[in-house]
Backbone of each chain as ProteinMPNN parsed JSONL, in Angstrom:
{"seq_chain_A": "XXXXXXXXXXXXXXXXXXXXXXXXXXXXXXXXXXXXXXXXXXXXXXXXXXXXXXXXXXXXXXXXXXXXXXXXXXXXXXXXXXXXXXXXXXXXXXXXXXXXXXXXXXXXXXXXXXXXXXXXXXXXXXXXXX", "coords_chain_A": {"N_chain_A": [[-93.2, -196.502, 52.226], [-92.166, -197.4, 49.743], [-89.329, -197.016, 50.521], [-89.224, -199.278, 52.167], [-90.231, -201.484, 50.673], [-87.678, -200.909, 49.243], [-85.525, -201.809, 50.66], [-86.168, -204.333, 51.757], [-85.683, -205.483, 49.35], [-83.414, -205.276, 48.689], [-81.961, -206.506, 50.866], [-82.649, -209.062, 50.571], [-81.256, -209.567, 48.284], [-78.45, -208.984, 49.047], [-77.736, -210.724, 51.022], [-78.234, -213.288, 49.37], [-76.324, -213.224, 47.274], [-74.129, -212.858, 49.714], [-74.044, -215.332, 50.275], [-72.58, -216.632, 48.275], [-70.289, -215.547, 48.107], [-69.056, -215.545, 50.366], [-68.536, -217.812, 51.201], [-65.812, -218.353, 49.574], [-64.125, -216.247, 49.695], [-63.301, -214.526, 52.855], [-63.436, -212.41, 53.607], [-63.641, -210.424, 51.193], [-66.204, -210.653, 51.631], [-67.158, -209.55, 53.897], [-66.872, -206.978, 52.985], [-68.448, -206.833, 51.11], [-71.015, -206.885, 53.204], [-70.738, -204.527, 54.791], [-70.623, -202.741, 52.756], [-73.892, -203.511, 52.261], [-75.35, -203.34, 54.682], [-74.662, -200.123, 54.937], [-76.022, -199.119, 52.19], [-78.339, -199.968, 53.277], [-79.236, -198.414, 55.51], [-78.833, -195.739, 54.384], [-81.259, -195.879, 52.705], [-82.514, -195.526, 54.576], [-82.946, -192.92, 55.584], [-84.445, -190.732, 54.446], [-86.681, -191.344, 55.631], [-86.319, -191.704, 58.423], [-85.202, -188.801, 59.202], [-88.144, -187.63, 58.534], [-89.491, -188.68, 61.154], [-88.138, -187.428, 62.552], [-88.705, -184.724, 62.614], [-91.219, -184.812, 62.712], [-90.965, -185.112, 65.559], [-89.618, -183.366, 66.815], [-91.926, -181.27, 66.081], [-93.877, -181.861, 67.312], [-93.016, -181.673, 70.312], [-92.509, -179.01, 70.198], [-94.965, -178.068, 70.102], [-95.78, -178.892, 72.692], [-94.461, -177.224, 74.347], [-92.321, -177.92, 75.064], [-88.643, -177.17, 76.263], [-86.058, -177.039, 73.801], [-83.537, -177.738, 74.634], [-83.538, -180.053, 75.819], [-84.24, -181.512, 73.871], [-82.845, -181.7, 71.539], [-80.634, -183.054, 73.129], [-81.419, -185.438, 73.293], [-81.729, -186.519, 70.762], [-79.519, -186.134, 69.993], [-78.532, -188.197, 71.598], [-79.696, -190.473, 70.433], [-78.478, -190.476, 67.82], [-76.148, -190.974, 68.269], [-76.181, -193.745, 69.52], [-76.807, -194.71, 66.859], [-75.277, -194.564, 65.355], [-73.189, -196.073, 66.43], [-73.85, -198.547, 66.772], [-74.105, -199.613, 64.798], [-71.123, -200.079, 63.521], [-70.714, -201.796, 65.858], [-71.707, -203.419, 65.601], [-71.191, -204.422, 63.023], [-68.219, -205.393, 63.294], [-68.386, -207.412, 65.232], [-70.247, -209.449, 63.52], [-67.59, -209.878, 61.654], [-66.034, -211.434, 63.318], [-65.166, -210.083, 65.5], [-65.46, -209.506, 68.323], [-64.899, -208.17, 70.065], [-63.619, -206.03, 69.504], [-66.181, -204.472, 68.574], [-67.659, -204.418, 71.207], [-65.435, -202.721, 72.164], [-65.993, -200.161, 70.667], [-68.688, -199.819, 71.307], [-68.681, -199.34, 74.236], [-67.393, -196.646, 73.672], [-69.602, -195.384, 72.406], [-71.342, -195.285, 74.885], [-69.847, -193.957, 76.936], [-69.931, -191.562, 75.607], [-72.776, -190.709, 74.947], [-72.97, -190.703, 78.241], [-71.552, -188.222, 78.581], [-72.962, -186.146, 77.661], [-74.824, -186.779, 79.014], [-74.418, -185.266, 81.293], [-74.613, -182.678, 82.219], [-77.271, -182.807, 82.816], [-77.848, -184.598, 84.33], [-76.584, -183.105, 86.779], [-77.685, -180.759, 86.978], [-80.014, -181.72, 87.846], [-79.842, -182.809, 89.859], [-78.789, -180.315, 91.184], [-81.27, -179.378, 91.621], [-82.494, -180.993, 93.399], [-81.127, -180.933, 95.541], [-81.422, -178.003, 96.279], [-83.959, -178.503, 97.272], [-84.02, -180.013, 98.905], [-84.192, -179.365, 102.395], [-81.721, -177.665, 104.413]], "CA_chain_A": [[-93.525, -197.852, 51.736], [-91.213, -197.217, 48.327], [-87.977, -197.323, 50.952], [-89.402, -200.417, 52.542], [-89.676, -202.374, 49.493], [-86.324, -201.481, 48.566], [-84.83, -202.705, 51.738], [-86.063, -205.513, 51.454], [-85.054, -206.571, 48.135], [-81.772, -204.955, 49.112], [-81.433, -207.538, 52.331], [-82.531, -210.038, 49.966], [-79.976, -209.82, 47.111], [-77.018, -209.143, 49.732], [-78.203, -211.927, 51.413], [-77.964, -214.618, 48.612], [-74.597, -212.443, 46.968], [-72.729, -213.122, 50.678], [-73.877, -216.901, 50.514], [-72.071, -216.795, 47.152], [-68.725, -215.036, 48.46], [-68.749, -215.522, 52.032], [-67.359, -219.333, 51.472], [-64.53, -218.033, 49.101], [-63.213, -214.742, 50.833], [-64.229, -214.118, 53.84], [-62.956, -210.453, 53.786], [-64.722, -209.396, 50.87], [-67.316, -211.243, 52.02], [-67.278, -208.504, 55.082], [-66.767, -205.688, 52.376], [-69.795, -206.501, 51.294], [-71.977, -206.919, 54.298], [-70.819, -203.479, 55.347], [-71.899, -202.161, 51.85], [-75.082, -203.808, 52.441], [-75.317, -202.253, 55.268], [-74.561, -198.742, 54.511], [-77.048, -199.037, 51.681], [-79.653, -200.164, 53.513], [-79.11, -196.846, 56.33], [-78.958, -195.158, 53.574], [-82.163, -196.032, 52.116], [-83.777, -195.503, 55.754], [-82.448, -192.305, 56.145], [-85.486, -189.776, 54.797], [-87.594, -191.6, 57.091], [-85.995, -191.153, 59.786], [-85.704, -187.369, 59.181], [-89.46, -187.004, 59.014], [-89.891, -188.862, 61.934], [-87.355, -186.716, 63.689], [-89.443, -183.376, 62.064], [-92.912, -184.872, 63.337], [-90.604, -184.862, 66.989], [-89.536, -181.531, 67.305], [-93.162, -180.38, 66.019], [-94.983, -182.546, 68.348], [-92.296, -181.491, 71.5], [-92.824, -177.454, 69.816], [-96.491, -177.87, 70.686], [-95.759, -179.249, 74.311], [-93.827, -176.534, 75.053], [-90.545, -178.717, 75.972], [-87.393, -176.486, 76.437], [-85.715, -177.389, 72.528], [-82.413, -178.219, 74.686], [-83.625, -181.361, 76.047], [-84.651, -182.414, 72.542], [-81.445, -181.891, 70.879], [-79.562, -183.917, 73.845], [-81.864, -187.03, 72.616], [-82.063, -186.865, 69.047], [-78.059, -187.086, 70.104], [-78.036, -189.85, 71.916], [-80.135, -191.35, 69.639], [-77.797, -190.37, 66.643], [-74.801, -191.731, 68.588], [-76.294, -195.219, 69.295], [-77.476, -195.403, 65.514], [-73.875, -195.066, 64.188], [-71.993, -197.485, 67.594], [-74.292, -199.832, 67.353], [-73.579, -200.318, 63.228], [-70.286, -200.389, 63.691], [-70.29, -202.884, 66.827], [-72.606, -204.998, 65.068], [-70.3, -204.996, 62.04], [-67.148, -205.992, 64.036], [-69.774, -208.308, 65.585], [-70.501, -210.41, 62.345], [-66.805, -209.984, 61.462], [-65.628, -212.21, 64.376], [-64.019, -209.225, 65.873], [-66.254, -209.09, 69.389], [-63.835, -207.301, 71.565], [-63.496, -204.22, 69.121], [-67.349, -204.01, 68.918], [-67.416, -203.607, 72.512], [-65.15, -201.057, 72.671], [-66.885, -198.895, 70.087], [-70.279, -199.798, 72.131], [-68.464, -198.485, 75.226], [-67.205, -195.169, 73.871], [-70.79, -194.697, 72.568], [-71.952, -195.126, 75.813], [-69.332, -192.847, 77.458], [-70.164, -190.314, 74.363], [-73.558, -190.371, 75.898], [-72.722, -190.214, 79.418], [-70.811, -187.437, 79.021], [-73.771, -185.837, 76.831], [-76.013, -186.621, 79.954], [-73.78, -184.806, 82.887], [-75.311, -181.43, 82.645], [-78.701, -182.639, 83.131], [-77.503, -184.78, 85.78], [-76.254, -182.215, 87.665], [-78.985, -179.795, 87.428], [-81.582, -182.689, 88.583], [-78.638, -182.563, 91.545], [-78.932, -179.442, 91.919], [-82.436, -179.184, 92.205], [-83.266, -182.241, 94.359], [-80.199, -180.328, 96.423], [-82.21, -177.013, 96.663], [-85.74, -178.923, 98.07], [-83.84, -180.597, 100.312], [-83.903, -177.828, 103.888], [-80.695, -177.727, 104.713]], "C_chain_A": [[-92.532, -198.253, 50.655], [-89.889, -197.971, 49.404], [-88.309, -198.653, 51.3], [-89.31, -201.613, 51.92], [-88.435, -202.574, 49.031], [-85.401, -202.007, 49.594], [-84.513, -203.955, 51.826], [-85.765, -206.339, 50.674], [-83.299, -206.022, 48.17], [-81.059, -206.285, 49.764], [-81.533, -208.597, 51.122], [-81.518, -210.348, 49.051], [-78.557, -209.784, 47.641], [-77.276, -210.594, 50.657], [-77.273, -213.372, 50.726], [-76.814, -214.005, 48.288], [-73.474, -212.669, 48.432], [-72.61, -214.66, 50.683], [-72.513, -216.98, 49.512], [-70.593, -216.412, 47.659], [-68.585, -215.364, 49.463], [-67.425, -217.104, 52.002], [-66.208, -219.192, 50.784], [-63.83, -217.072, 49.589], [-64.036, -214.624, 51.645], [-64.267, -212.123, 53.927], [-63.423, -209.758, 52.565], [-66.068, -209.248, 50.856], [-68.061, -209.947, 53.132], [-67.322, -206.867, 54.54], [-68.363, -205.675, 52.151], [-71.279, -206.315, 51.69], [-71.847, -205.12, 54.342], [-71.153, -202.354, 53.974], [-73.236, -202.24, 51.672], [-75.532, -202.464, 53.526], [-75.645, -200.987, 55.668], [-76.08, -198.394, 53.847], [-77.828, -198.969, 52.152], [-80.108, -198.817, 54.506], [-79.299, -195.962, 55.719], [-80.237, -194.396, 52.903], [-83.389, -195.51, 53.049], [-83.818, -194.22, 56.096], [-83.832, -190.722, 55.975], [-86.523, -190.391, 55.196], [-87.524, -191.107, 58.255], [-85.82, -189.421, 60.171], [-87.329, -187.214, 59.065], [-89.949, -187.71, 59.941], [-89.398, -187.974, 62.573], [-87.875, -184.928, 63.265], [-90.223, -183.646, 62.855], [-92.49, -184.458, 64.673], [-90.556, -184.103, 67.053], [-90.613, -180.999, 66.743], [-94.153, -180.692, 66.951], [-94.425, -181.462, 69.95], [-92.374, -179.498, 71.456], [-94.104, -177.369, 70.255], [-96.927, -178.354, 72.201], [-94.876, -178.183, 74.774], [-92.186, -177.276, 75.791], [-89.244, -177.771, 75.308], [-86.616, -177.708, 74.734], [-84.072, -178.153, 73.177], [-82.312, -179.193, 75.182], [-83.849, -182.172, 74.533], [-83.714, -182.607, 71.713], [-80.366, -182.836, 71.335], [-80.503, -185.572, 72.838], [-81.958, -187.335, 71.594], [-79.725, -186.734, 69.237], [-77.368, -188.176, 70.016], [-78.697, -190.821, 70.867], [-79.253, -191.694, 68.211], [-76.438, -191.152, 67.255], [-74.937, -193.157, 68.473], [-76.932, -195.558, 68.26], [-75.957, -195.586, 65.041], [-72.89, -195.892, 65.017], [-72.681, -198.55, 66.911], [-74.053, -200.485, 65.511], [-72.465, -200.576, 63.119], [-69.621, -201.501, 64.455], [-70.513, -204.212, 66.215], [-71.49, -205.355, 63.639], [-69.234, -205.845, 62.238], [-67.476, -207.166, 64.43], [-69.514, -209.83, 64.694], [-69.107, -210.764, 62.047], [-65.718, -211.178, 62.548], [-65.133, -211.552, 65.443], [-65.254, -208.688, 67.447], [-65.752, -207.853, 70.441], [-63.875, -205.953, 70.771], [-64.878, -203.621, 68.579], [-67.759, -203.836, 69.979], [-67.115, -202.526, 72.878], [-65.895, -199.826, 71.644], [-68.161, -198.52, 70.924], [-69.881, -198.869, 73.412], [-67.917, -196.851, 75.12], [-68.883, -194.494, 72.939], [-71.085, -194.142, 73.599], [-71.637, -194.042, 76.631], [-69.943, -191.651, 76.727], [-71.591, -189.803, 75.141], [-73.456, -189.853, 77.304], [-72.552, -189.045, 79.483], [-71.642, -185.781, 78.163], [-74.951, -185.524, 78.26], [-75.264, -185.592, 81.317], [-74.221, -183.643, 82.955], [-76.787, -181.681, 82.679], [-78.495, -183.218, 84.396], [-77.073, -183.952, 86.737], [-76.985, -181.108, 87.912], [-80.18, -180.213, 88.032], [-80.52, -182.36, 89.48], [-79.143, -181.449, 92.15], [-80.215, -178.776, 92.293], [-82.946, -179.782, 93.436], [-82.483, -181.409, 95.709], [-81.187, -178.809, 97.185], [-83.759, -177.776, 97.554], [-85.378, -179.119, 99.054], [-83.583, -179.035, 101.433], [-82.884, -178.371, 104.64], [-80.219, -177.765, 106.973]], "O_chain_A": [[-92.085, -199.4, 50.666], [-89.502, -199.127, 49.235], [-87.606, -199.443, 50.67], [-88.638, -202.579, 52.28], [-87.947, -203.613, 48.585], [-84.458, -202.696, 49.204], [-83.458, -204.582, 51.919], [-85.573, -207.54, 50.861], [-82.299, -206.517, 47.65], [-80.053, -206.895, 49.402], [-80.455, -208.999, 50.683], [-80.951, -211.439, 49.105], [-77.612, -210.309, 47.053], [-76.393, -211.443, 50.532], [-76.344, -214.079, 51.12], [-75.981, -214.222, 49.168], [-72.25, -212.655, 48.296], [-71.577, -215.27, 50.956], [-71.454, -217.379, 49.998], [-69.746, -217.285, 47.473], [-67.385, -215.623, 49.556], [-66.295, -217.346, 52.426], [-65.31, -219.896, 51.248], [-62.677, -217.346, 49.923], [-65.254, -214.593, 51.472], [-64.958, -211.147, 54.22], [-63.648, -208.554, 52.682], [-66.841, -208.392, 50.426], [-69.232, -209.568, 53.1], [-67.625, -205.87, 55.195], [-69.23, -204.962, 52.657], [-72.265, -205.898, 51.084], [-72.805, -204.454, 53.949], [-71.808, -201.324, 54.135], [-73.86, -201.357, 51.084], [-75.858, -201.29, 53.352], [-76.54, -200.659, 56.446], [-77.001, -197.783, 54.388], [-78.534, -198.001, 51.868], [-81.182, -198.249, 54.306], [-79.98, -195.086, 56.253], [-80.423, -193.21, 52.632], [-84.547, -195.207, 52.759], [-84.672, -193.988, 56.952], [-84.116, -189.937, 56.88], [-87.541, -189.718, 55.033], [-88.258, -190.387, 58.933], [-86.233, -188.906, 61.21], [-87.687, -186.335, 59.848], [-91.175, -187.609, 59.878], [-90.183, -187.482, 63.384], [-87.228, -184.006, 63.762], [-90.248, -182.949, 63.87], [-93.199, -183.624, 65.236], [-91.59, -183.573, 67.459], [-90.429, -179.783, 66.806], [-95.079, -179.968, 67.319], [-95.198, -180.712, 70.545], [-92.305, -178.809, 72.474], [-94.326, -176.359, 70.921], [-98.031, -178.244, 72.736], [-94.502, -178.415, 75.924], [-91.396, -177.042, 76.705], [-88.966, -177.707, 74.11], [-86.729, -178.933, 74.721], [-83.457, -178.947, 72.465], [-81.17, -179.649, 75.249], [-83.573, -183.352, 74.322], [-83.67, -183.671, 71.095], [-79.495, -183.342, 70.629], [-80.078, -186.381, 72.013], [-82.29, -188.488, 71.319], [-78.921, -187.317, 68.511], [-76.527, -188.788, 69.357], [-78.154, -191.879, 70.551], [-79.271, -192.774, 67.622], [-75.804, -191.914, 66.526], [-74.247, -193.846, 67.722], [-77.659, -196.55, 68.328], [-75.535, -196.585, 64.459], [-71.889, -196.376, 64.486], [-72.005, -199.478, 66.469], [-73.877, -201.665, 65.209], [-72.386, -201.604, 62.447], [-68.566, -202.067, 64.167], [-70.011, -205.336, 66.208], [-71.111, -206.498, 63.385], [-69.126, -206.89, 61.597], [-66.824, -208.099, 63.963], [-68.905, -210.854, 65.003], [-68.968, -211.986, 62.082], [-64.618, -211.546, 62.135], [-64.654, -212.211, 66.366], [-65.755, -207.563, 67.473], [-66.214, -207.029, 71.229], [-64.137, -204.894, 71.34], [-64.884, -202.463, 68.163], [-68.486, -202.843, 69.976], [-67.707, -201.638, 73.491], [-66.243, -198.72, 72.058], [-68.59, -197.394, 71.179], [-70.523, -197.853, 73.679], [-67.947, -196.024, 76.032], [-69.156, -193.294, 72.91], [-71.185, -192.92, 73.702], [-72.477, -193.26, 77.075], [-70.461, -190.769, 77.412], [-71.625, -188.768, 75.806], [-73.804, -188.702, 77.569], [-73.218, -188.448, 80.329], [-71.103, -184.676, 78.094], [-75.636, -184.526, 78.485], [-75.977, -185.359, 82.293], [-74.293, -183.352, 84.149], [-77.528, -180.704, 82.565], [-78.815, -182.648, 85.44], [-77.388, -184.392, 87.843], [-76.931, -180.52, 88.992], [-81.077, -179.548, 88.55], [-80.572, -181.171, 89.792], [-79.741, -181.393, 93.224], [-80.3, -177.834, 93.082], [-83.642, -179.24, 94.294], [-83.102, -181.249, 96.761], [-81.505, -178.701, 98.37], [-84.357, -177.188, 98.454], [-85.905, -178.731, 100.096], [-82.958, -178.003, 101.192], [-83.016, -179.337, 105.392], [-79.052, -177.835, 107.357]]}, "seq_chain_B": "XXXXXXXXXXXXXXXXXXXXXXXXXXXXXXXXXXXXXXXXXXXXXXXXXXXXXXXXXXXXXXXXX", "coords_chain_B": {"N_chain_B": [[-81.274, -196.162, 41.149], [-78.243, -195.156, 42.708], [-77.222, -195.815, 45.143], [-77.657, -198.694, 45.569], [-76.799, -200.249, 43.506], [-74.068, -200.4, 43.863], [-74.002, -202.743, 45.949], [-73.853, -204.419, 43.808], [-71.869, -204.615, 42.505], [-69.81, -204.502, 44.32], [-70.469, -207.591, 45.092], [-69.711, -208.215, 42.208], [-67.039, -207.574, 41.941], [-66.188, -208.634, 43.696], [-66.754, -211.633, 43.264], [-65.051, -212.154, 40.86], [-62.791, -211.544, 41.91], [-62.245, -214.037, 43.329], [-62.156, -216.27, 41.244], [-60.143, -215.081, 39.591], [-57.792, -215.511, 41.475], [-57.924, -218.407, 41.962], [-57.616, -219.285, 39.38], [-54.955, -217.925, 39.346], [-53.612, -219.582, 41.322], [-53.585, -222.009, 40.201], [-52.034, -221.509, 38.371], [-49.472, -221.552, 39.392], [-49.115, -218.879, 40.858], [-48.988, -218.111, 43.07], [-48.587, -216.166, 44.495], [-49.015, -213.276, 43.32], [-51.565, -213.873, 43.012], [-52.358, -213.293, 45.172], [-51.8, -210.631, 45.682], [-53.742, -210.004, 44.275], [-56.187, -209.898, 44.945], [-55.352, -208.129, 46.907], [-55.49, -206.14, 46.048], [-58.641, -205.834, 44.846], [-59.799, -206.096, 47.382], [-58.76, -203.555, 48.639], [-60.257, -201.976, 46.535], [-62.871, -201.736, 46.661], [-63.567, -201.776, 49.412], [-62.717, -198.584, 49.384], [-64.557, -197.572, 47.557], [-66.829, -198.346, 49.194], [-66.389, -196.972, 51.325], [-66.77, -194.67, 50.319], [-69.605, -194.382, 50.317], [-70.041, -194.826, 53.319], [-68.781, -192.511, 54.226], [-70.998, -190.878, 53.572], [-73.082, -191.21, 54.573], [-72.502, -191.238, 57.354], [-72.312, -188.251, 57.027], [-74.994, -187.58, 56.789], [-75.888, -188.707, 59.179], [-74.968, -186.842, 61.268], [-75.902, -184.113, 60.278], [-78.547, -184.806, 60.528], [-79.487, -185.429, 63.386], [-78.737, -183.461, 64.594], [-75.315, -183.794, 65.453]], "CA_chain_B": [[-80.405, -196.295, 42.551], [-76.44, -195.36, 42.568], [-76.41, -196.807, 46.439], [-77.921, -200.374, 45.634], [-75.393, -200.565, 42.26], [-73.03, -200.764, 44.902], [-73.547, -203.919, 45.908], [-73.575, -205.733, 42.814], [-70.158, -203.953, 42.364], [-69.192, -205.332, 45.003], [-70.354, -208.764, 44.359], [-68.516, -208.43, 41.16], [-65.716, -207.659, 42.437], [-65.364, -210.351, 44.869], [-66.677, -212.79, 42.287], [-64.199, -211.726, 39.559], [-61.172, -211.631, 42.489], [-61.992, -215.33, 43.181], [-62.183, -216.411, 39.865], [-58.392, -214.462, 39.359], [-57.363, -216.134, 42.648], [-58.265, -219.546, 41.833], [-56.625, -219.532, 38.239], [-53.147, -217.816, 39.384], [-53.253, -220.552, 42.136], [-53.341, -222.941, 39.45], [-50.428, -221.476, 37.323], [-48.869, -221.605, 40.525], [-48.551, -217.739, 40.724], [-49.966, -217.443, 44.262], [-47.86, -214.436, 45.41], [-49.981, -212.719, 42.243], [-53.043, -214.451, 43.694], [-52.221, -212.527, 46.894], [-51.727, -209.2, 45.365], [-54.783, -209.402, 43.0], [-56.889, -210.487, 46.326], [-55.58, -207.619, 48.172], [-55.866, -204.872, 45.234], [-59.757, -206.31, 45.14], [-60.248, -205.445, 49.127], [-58.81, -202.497, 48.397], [-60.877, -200.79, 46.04], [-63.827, -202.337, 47.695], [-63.315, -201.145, 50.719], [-62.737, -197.326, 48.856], [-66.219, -197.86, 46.913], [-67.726, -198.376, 50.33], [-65.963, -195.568, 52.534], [-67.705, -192.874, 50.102], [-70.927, -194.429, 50.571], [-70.073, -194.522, 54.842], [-68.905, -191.077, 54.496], [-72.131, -190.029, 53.502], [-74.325, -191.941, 55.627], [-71.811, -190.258, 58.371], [-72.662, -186.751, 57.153], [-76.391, -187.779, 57.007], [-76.469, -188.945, 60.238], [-74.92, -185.79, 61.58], [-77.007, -183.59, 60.157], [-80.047, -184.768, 61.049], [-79.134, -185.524, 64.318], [-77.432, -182.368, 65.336], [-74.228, -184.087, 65.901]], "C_chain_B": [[-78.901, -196.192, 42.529], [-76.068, -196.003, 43.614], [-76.833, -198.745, 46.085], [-77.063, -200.801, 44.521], [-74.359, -200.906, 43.174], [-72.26, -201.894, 45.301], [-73.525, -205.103, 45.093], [-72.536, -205.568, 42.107], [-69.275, -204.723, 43.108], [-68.879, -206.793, 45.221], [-69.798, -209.252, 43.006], [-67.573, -208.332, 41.356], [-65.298, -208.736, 43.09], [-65.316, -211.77, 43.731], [-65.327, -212.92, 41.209], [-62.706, -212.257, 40.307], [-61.196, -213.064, 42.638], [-61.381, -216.043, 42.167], [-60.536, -216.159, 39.627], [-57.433, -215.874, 40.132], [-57.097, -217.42, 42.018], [-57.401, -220.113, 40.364], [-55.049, -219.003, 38.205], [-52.932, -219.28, 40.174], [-52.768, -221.586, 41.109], [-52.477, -223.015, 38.811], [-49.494, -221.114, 38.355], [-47.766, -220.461, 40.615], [-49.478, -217.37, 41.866], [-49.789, -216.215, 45.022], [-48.959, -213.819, 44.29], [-51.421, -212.705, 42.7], [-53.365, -212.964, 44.883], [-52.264, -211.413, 46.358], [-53.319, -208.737, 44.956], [-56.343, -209.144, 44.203], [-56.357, -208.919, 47.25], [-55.678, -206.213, 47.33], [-57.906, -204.578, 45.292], [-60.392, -205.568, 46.446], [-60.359, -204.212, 49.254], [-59.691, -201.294, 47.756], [-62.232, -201.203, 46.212], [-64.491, -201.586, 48.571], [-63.081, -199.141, 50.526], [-64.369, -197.187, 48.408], [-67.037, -197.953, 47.998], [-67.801, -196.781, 51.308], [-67.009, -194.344, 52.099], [-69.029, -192.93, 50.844], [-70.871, -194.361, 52.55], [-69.874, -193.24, 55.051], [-70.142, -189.781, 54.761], [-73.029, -190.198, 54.05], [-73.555, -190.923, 56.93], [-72.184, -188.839, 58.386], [-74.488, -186.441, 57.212], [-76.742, -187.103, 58.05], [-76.454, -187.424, 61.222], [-75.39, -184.742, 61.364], [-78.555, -183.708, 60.841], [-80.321, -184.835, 62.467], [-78.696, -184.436, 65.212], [-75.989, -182.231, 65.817], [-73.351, -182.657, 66.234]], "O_chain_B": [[-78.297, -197.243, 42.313], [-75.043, -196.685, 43.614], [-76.193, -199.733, 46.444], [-76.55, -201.906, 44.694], [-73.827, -202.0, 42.988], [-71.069, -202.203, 45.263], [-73.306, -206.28, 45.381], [-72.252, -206.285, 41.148], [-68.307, -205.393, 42.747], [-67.775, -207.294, 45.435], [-69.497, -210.417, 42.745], [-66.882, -209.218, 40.854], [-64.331, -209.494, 43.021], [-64.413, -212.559, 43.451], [-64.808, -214.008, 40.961], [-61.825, -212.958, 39.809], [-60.216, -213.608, 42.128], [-60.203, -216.395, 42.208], [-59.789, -217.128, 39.496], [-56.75, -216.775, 39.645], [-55.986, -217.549, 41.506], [-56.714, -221.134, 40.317], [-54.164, -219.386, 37.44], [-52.138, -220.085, 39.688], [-51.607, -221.992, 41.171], [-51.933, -224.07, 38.482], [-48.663, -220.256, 38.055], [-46.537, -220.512, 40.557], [-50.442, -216.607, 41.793], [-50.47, -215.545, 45.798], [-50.084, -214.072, 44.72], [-52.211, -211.762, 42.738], [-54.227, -212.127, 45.153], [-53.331, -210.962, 46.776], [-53.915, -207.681, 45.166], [-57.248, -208.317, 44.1], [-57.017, -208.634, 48.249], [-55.943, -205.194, 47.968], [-58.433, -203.522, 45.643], [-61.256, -204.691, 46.464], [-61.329, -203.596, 49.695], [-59.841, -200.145, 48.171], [-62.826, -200.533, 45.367], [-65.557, -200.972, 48.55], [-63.291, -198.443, 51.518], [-65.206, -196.642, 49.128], [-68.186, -197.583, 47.752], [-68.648, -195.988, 51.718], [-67.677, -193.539, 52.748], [-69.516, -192.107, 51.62], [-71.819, -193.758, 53.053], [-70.554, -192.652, 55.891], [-70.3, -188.74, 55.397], [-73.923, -189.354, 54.099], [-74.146, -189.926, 57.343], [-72.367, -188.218, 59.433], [-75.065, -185.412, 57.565], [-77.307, -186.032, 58.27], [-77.447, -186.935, 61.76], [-75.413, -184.064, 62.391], [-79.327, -182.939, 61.414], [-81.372, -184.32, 62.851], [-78.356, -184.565, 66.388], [-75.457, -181.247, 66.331], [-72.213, -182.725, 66.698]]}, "name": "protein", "num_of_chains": 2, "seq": "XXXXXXXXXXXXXXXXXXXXXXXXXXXXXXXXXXXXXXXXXXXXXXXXXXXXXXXXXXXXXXXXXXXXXXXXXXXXXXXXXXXXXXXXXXXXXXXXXXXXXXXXXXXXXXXXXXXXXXXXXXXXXXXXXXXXXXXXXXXXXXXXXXXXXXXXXXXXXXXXXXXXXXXXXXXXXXXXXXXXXXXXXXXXXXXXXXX"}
């Protein structure tokens, strides 16, 4: 609740502080979005570790193999730090080189998912009677 | 808070580089302008990196990167 509050008066004070700069520089105007930003990730960040505790204690009491749980708390960690970066580029006017960050997330993933893909393969491969 | 100081660092900074900006322009010392404007960005943009660095080593951590 503590982090939540300060988020929000975070967003709020970068907020009115970019109105204030944004129309005179635009570029440190963009410095300090992406200090905003930061901060605010920052601020979110032992949350998100005890959500990602409660997971692997919940997924420890289901019995789920620990090496599926590590691939997703991956992917999940990959598209938390593309998608801040895209979105920064994003705001910055700069669309095309938030794209490509978004797409080597995505690859980053992909290439994260190919040994599960290929063991669902090679299962679905084994049922099938040859 | 040392991360939310940050950005009223930063908003000083920018405010302050305007401010510079705006009065070399006037003593019609805009190359100066330009420098003081890109020293500004500069240490800005340093003052930020630590704080991304560490959000970076966060994330990886917790994550398993």
């Amino acid at each position: 609740m503590l982090a939540l509050m300060r988020v929000v008066g975070v967003g709020l004070m970068a907020t009115v502080l970019l109105l204030v700069i944004r129309e005179e520089r635009r570029d440190l105007g963009l410095i300090l979005r992406l200090g905003a930003g930061v901060v605010i990730l920052l601020l979110l960040v032992p949350d998100i570790a005890r959500v990602v505790a409660a997971v692997i204690h919940l997924s420890e009491l289901a019995h789920i193999p620990s090496l599926y749980l590590a691939l997703l708390l991956k992917v999940v960690g990959i598209s938390y730090l593309t998608v801040f970066v895209a979105q920064l580029a994003q705001d910055a006017g700069e669309a095309g080189t938030g794209m490509r960050v978004e797409l080597a997330g995505k690859l980053a993933i992909l290439v994260l998912a190919i040994p599960l893909i290929a063991s669902i393969t090679e299962t679905v491969l084994k049922l099938i009677p040859s | 808070m040392a991360s939310v100081d940050l950005i009223f660092k930063l908003a000083g900074i920018g405010i302050l580089v305007t401010v510079a900006y705006s009065v070399l322009e006037r003593l019609d010392r805009k190359e100066w302008g330009q420098l003081v404007a890109l020293a500004g960005i500069a240490i800005g943009f340093l003052m930020v990196l630590q704080e991304v660095v560490q959000l970076f080593q966060s994330v990886k951590t917790m994550f398993n990167l």
